[in-house]
N, C-alpha and C positions, 0 to 999 in steps of 0.2 A: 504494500500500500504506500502513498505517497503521503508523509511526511512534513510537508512545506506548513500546513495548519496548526502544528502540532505546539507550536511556541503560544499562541494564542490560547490556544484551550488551556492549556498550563496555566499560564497567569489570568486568563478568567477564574479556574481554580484557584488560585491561590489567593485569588481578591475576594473571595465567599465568606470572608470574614464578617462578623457584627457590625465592626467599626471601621470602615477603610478609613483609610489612613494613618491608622493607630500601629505600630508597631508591636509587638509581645514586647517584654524587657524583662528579662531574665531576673526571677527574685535574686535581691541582695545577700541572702542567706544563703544560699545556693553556691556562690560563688566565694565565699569562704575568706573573703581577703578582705571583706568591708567592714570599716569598723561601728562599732553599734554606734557612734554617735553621728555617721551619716545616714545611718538606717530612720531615724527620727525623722529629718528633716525631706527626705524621702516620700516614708510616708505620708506628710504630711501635705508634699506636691500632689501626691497620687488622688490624697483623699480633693483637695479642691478642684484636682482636675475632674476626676470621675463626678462631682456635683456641679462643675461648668457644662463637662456632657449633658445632664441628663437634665438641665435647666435648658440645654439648647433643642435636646430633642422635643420639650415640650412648649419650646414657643414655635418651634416649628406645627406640631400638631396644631396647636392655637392656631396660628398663621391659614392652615390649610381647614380648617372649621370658621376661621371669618371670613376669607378673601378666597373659597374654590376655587374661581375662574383665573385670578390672578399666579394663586400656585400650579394651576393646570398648565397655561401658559411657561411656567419657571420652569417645571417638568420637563415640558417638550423641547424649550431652549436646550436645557440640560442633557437628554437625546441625543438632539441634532448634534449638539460639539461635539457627546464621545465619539458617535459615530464617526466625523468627519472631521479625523486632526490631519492636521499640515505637519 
């Protein structure tokens, strides 16, 4: 079989993630060299980033519950570009 598609499918899979654009990061613990007093301030990134998230997913939902047509539109904008990068 040919081949040539094969890169695409891949990084479609591999973009099936939750969060595109979030990368995993390997816990601190794990890696055995960190010391506990950067593990604090760490977590502490982690936790306000994970509530900027989840503050953004829901004014998005908001956004799409006030202005449908508006977000239908952003939608489709959004479409068009992936499909057709330069």
């Amino acid at each position: 079989m040919d081949e040539g598609g094969s890169a695409m499918t891949d990084r479609r899979r591999a973009g099936d993630d939750p969060q595109p654009g979030v990368r995993a990061v390997p816990d601190a613990s794990a890696a055995g060299s960190e010391d506990p007093e950067d593990s604090e301030p760490e977590r502490e990134r982690r936790l306000r980033r994970a509530r900027f998230l989840a503050e953004l997913a829901e004014a998005r939902e908001l956004r799409k519950r006030v202005a449908p047509r508006r977000t239908r539109a952003a939608e489709l904008h959004e479409r068009v570009l992936r499909t057709f990068r330069y």
